[in-house]
C-alpha positions in Angstrom: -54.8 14.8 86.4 -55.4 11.1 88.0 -57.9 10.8 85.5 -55.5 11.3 82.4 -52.5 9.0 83.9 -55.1 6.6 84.7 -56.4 6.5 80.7 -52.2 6.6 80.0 -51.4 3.2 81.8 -54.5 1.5 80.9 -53.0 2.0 76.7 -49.3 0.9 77.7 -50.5 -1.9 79.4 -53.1 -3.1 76.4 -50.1 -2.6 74.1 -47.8 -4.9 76.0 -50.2 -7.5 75.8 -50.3 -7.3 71.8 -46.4 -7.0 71.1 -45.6 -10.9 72.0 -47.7 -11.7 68.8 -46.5 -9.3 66.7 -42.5 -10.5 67.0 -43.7 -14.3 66.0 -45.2 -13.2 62.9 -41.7 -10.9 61.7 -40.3 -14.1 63.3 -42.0 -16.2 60.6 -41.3 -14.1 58.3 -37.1 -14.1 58.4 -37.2 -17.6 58.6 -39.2 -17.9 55.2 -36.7 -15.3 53.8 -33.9 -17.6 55.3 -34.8 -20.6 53.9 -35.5 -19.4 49.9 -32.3 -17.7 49.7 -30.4 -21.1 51.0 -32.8 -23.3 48.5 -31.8 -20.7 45.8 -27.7 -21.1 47.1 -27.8 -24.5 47.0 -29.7 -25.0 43.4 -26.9 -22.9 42.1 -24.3 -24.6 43.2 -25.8 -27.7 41.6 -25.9 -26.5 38.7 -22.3 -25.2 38.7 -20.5 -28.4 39.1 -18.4 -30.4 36.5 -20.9 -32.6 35.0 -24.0 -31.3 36.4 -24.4 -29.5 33.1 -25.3 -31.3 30.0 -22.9 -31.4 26.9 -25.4 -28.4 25.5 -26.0 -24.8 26.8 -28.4 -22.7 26.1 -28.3 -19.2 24.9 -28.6 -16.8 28.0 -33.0 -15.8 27.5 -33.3 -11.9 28.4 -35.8 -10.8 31.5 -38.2 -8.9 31.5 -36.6 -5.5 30.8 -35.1 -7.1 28.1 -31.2 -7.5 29.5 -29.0 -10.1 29.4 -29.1 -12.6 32.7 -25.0 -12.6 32.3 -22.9 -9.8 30.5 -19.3 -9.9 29.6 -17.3 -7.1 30.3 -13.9 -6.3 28.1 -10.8 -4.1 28.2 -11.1 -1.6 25.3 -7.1 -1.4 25.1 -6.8 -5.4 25.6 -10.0 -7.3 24.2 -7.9 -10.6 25.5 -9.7 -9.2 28.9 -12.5 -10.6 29.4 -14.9 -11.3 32.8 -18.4 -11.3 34.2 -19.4 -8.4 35.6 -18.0 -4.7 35.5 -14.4 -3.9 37.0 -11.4 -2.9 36.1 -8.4 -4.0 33.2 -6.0 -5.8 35.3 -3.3 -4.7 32.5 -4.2 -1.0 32.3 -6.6 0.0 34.7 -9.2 1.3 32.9 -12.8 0.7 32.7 -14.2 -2.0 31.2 -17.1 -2.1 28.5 -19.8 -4.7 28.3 -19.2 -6.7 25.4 -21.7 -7.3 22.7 -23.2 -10.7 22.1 -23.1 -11.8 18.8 -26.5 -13.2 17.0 -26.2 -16.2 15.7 -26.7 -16.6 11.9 -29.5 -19.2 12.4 -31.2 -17.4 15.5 -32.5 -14.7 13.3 -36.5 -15.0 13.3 -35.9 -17.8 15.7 -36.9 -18.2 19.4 -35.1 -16.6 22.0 -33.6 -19.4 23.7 -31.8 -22.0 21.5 -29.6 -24.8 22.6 -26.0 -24.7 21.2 -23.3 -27.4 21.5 -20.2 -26.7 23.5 -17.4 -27.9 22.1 -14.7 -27.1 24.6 -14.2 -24.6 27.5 -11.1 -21.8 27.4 -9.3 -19.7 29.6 -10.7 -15.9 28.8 -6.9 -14.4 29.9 -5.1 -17.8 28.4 -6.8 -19.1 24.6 -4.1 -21.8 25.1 -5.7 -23.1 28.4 -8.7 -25.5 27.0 -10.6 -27.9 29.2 -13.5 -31.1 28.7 -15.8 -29.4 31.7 -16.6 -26.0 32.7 -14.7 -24.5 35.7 -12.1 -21.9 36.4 -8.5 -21.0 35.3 -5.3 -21.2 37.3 -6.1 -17.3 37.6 -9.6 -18.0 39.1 -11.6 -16.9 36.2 -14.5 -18.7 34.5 -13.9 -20.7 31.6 -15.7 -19.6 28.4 -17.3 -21.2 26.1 -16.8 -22.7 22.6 -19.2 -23.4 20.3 -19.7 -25.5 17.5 -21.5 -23.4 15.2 -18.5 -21.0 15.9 -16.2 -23.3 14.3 -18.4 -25.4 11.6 -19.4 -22.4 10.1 -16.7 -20.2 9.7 -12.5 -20.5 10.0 -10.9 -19.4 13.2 -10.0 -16.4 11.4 -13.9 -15.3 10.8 -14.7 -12.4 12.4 -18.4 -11.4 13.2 -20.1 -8.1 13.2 -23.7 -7.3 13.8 -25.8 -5.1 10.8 -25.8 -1.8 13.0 -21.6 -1.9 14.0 -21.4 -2.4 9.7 -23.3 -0.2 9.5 -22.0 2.4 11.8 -18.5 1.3 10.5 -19.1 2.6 7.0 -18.1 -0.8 5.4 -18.3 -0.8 1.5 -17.7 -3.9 -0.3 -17.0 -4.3 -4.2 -16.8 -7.7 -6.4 -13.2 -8.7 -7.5 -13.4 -8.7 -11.8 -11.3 -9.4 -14.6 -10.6 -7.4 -17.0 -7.6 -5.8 -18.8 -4.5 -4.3 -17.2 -2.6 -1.1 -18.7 0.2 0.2 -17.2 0.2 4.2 -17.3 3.2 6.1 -16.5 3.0 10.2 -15.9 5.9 12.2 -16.4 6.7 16.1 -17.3 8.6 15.9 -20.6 10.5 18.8 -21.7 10.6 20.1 -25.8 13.4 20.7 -27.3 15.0 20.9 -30.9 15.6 17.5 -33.1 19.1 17.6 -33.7 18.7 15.5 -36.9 16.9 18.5 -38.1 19.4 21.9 -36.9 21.6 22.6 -39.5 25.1 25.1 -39.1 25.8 27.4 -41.7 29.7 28.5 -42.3 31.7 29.2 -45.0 34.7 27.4 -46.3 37.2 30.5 -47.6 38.2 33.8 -46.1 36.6 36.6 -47.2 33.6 39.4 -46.6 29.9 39.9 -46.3 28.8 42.2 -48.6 25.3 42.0 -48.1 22.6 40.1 -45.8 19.4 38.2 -46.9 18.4 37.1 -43.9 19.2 39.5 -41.2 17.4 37.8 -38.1 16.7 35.4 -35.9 13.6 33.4 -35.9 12.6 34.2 -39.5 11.6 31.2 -41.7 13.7 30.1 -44.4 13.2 27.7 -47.6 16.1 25.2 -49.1 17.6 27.6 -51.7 16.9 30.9 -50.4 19.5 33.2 -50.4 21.4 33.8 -47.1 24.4 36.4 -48.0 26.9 37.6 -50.5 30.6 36.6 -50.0 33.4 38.4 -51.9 36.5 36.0 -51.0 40.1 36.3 -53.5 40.4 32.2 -53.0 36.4 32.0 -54.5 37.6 34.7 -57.5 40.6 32.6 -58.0 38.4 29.5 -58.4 36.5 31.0 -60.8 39.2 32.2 -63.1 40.5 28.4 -63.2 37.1 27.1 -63.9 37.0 30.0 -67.0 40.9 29.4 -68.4 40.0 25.4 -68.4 36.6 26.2 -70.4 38.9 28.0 -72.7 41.8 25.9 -72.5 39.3 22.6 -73.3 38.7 23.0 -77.6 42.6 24.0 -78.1 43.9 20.3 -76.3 41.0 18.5 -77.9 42.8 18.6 -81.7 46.3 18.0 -79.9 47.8 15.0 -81.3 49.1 14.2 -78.1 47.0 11.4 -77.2 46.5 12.2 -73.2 45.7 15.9 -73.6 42.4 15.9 -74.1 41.9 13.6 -71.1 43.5 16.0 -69.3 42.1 19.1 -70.2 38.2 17.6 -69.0 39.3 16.2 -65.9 40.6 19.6 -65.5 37.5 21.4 -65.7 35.6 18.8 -63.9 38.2 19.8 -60.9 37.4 23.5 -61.1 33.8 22.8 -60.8 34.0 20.5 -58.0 36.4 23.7 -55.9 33.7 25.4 -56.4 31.0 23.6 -55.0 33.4 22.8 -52.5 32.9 26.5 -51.3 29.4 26.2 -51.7 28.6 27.8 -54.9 25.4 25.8 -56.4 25.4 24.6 -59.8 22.9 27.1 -61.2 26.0 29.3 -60.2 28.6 27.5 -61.8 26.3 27.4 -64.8 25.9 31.1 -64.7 29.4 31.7 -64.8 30.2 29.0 -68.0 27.4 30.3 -70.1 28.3 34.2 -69.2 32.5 33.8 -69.3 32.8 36.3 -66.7 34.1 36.1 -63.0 31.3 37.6 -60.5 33.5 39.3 -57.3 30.5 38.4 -55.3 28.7 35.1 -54.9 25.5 34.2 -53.1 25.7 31.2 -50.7 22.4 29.6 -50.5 19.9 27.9 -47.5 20.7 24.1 -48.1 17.9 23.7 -45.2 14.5 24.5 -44.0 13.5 25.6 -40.6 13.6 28.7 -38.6 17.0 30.8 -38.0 17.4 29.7 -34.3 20.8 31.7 -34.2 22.3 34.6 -36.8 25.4 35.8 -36.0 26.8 37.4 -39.6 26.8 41.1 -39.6 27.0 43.0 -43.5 31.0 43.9 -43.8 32.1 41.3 -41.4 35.3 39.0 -42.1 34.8 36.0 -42.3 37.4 32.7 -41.6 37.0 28.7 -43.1 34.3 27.4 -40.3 33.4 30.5 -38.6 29.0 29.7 -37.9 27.1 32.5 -39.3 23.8 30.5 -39.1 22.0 28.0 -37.4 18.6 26.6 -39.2 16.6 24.2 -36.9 13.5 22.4 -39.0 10.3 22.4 -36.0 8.1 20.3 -37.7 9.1 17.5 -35.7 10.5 17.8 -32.8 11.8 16.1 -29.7 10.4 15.5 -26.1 12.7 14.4 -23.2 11.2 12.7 -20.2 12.5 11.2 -16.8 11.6 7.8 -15.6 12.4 6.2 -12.4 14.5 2.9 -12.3 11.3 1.0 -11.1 9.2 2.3 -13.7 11.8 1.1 -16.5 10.1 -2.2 -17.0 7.3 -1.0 -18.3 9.2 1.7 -21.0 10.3 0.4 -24.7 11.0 2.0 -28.0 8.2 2.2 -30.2 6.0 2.2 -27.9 2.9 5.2 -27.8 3.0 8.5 -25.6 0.3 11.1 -25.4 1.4 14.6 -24.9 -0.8 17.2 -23.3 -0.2 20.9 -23.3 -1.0 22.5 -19.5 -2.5 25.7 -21.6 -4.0 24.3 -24.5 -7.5 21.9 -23.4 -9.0 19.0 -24.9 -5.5 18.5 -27.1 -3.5 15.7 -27.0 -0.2 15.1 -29.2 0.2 11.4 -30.3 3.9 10.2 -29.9 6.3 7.3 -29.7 9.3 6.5 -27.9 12.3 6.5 -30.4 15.4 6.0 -27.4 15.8 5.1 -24.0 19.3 6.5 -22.5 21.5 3.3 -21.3 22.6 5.3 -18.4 21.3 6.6 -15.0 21.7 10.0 -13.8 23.3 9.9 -10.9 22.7 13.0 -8.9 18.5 12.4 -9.6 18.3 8.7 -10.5 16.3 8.9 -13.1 16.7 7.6 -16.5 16.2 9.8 -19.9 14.2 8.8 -22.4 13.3 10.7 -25.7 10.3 10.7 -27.4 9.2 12.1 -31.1 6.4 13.9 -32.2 5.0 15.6 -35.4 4.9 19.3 -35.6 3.0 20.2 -38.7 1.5 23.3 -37.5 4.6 24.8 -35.3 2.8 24.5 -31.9 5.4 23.0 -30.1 8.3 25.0 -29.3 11.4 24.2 -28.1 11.7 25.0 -24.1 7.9 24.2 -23.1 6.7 21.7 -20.5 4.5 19.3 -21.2 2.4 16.5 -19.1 3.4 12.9 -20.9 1.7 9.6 -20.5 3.0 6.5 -21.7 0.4 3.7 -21.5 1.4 -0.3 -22.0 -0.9 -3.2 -22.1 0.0 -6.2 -19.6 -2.7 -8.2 -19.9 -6.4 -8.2 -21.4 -7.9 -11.1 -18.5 -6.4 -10.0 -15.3 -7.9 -10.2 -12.0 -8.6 -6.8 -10.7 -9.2 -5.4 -6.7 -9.7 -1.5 -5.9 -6.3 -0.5 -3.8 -8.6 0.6 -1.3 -9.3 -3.8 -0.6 -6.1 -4.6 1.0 -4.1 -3.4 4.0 -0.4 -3.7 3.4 1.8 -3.7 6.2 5.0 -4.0 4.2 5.2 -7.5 5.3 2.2 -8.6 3.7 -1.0 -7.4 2.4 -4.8 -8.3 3.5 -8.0 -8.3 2.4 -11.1 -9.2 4.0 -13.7 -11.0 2.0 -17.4 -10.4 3.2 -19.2 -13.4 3.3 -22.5 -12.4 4.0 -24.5 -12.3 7.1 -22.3 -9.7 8.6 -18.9 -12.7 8.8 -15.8 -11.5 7.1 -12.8 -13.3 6.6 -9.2 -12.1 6.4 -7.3 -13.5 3.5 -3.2 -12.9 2.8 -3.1 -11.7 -0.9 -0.1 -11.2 -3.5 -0.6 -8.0 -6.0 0.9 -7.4 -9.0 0.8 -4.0 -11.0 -1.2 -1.2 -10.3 -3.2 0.3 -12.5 -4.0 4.1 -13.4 -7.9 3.7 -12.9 -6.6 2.3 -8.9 -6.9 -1.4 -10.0 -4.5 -3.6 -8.9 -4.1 -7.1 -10.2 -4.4 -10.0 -7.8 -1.6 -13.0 -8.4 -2.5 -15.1 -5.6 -5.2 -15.3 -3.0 -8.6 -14.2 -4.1 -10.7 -15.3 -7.0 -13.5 -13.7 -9.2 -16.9 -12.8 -8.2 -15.8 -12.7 -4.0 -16.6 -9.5 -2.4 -14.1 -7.8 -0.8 -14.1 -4.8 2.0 -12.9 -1.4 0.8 -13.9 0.6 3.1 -13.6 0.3 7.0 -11.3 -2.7 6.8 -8.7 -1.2 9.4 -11.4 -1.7 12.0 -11.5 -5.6 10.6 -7.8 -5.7 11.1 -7.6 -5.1 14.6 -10.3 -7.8 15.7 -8.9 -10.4 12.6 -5.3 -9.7 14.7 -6.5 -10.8 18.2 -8.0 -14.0 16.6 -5.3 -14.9 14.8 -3.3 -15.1 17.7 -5.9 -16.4 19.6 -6.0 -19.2 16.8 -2.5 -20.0 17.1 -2.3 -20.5 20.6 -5.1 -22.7 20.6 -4.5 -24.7 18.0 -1.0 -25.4 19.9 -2.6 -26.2 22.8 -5.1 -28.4 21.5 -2.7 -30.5 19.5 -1.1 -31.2 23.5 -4.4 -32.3 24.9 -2.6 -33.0 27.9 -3.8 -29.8 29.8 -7.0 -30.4 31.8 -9.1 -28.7 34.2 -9.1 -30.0 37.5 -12.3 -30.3 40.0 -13.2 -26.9 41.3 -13.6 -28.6 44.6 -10.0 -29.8 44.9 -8.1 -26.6 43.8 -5.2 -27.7 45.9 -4.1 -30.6 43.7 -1.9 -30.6 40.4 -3.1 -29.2 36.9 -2.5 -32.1 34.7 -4.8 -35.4 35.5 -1.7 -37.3 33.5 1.3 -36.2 36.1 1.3 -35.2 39.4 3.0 -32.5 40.1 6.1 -33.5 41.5 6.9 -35.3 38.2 6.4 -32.2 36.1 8.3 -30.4 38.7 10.9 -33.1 38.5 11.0 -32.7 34.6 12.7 -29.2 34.6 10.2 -27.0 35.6 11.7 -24.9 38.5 11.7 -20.9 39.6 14.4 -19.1 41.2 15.3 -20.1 45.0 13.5 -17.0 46.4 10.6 -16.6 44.1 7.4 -15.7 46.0 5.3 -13.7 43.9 4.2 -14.4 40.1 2.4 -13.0 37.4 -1.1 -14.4 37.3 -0.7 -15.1 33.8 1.7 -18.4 33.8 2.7 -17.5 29.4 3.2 -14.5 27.8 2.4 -15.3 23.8 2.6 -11.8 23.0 6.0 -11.1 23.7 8.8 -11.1 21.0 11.4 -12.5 22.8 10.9 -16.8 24.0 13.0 -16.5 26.9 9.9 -13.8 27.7 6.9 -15.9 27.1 7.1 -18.5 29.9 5.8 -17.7 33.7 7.5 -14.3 35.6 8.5 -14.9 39.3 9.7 -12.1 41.5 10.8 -12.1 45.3 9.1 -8.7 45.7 5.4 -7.5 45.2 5.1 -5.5 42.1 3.7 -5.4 38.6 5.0 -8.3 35.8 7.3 -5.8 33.6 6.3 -8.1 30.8 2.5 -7.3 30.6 2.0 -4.6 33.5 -0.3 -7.2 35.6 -0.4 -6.7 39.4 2.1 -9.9 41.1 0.3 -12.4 43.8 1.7 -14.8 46.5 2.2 -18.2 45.1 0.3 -19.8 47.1 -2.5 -18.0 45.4 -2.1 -19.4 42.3 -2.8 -23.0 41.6 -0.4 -23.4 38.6 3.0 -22.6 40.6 2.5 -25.9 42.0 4.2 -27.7 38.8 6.9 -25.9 39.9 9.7 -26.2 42.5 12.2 -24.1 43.9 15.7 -23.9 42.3 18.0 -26.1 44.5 
């Protein structure tokens, strides 16, 4: 037992001897760690201040894994958003996305880190807010970036797109052409009977059917086929006169009376014409001379062709002056009604063509013309009537069907033609974006003209032949080309001031403008209410409708900016309350 705790103390005590050189060496070793993270502090900081940065930055190179030294992170709801780093949408509170970087066009087959000239430094959460040196906003974010291939090569407009998001975006482009413009029109028309053609058939004495001809409907009839025998006493009476004045005629021609013979012609030239009055036909009347006797029954004759469309005499029926027995419509050619609406009505004339297709009968189609446009408007449907004609040799149309009419008219031969699927119309105005290769694509405000049944529209104003336009997958364009357009706007306001400048990081507690203090622009009218002590971090509102709305939001209480849902700070937190003064 004295053995072992001898053999025990002898190890402790060896081991405190070594331990005093073991603490210098981690000793050396913090202080080595110390001083490379201070040199690495300190060379950063260098770096970061105004000036100490040339007039050209180069593209961020990518380590070793291949990912970016510094991503950009963006607000999928509000791409306005922009920071280093991930977080959270100070609008919405939802995660944000890294942000792709866009290639540039000349960096393609190029080396990896290539210098690019900075033309001016913006405000991510404020376009309007430009600066000469790089720095932070009045909100306390990092300026960004302009460059000058970003606005050499392109408008402000130009929005940029790498091959795999076109890709993925199903983007289809076609060529605007010229070439000719014909107006087509589709309508239902409806057939029905040419009333130039339908025919009546009465009689003009009283009297009885003795016997029928034609004794139903729908049967065809010639000009000068029978119809019906007609005993009547007033047609027997007409034929007597007709037979004494035949016989009266060769006694009053030897008269020496020097009218009489006058008088006996004109006397049977007036029982002929009673007769044909009542529709007796002159083979009759010649029938009746050349025989001398009366006939108690006369045939009235068709005077018409066409088909008996309504039969309403009956053998042994009385008949009065007027009473319709018949009614004779001729079909081969016939009349189509269509309806028009009041904006098609331009583009609708007399004499011009229509085709005319039958829903049951394939591969036919009925040429046509346009013989009268109604100069009215129904009211109840607003639509406008308009009759065509068309030729009916063979009977195939009947009155009562449906058909499917076009009417086609030629506006130009040379027009310049789009697909409608190339513009975006808003009802305010209408966009298309033009692909200019190289994955940029610009949007351009367009005027249109008529549309076209193949889905060409005609371009008035805005685009010209042989440029490529999007016609597929241009919504997607619309939403980026709206953010820089307003984004444009506001900067080219701003810029046109050039009296807003960034101030030195290192003096955050002076004014904003190097051209006023801030007393002066405080004196000049900017003021906030008397017990304002929070403000939204964003010092304009662009976005909203109203201008009483787009200047700075102050608020006595903590909160959110009811304007753009942003969380309020302290004034004293934000440098560009201090160009304003309390409301005395």
């Amino acid at each position: 037992m004295n053995l072992s705790g001898r053999r025990r103390r002898q190890r402790m005590t060896r081991a405190g001897r070594r331990s005093p050189r073991r603490d210098a060496k981690a000793l050396m070793t913090l202080v080595v760690a110390a001083v490379a993270l201070v040199a690495g502090w300190a060379g950063g900081r260098w770096l970061a201040r105004p000036g100490g940065a040339s007039e050209t930055a180069e593209a961020p190179a990518t380590d070793a894994a291949g990912g970016d030294t510094e991503q950009w992170y963006t607000c999928g709801m509000h791409p306005n958003v922009l920071q280093k780093g991930p977080g959270e949408c100070p609008i919405c509170h939802m995660k944000l996305t890294p942000l792709k970087k866009q290639d540039d066009a000349g960096a393609v087959g190029g080396s990896s880190v290539q210098e690019r000239k900075i033309l001016y430094w913006r405000a991510p959460m404020d376009p309007g807010y430009i600066s000469e040196t790089p720095g932070k906003s009045p909100m306390g974010m990092d300026l960004v970036p302009v460059y000058a291939d970003e606005s050499d090569s392109a408008s402000a407009h130009t929005i940029r797109i790498d091959p795999v998001t076109i890709q993925n975006m199903g983007i289809r482009t076609e060529a605007v052409q010229r070439g000719p413009l014909v107006k087509v029109i589709r309508t239902v028309g409806r057939v029905d009977y040419n009333e130039q053609s339908v025919t009546y058939i009465n009689t003009k004495f009283k009297g009885w059917i003795e016997r029928l001809y034609v004794d139903q409907t729908g049967q065809q009839v010639a000009r000068g086929q029978p119809l019906f025998d007609a005993y009547s006493p007033e047609l027997y009476a007409a034929q007597e006169e007709y037979l004494a004045a035949i016989r009266n005629l060769p006694l009053l021609e030897g008269s020496t009376f020097a009218p009489a013979p006058e008088d006996a012609a004109r006397l049977v030239q007036a029982a002929v014409t009673k007769l044909e009055y009542m529709d007796v036909s002159a083979e009759q009347v010649a029938r009746i001379r050349d025989t001398g006797q009366v006939e108690k029954a006369l045939t009235i004759h068709s005077p018409a062709e066409g088909i008996v469309t309504e039969k309403m005499a009956l053998e042994g029926m009385y008949v009065m002056p007027g009473m319709r027995l018949y009614t004779i419509a001729d079909l081969s050619r016939i009349w189509v009604y269509v309806d028009i609406y009041e904006y098609q009505l331009p583009w609708v004339y007399v004499g011009q063509p229509a085709r005319m297709t039958l829903p049951y009968v394939t591969g036919r189609e009925f040429p046509g013309k346009v013989v009268y446009v109604y100069p009215y408007l129904e009211q109840q449907t607003r639509v406008i009537k308009v009759r065509l004609e068309f030729e009916n040799p063979a009977l195939e149309l009947k009155p009562g069907m449906y058909a499917n009419v076009k009417l086609e008219s030629e506006l130009s031969r040379d027009a310049l033609l789009v697909p409608r699927e190339a513009y975006i119309d808003s009802g305010e105005r209408k966009v298309a974006f033009v692909d200019r290769g190289g994955g940029k694509f610009d949007p351009r405000e367009i005027q249109t003209g008529v549309e076209a049944e193949d889905g060409m529209v005609e371009v008035l104003y805005g685009l010209d032949e042989g440029e490529v336009v999007v016609t597929s997958g241009q919504f997607l364009l619309d939403g980026e080309s709206k953010l820089k357009e307003a984004v444009a706007k506001m900067m080219e306001a701003e810029r046109a001031k050039t009296t807003r400048r960034m101030p030195d990081p290192e003096r955050q507690d002076h004014a904003l403008s190097h051209d006023a203090p801030a007393s002066n622009v405080a004196a000049a009218g900017r003021t906030m209410p008397t017990d304002a002590a929070y403000a939204c971090p964003m010092e304009e509102h662009p976005a909203e409708s109203e201008v009483a709305r787009r200047g700075p939001y102050f608020s006595a209480d903590p909160g959110e900016c009811p304007w753009c849902g942003m969380t309020l700070k302290p004034l004293e937190d934000l440098s560009w309350t201090e160009q304003y003064s309390h409301e005395k």
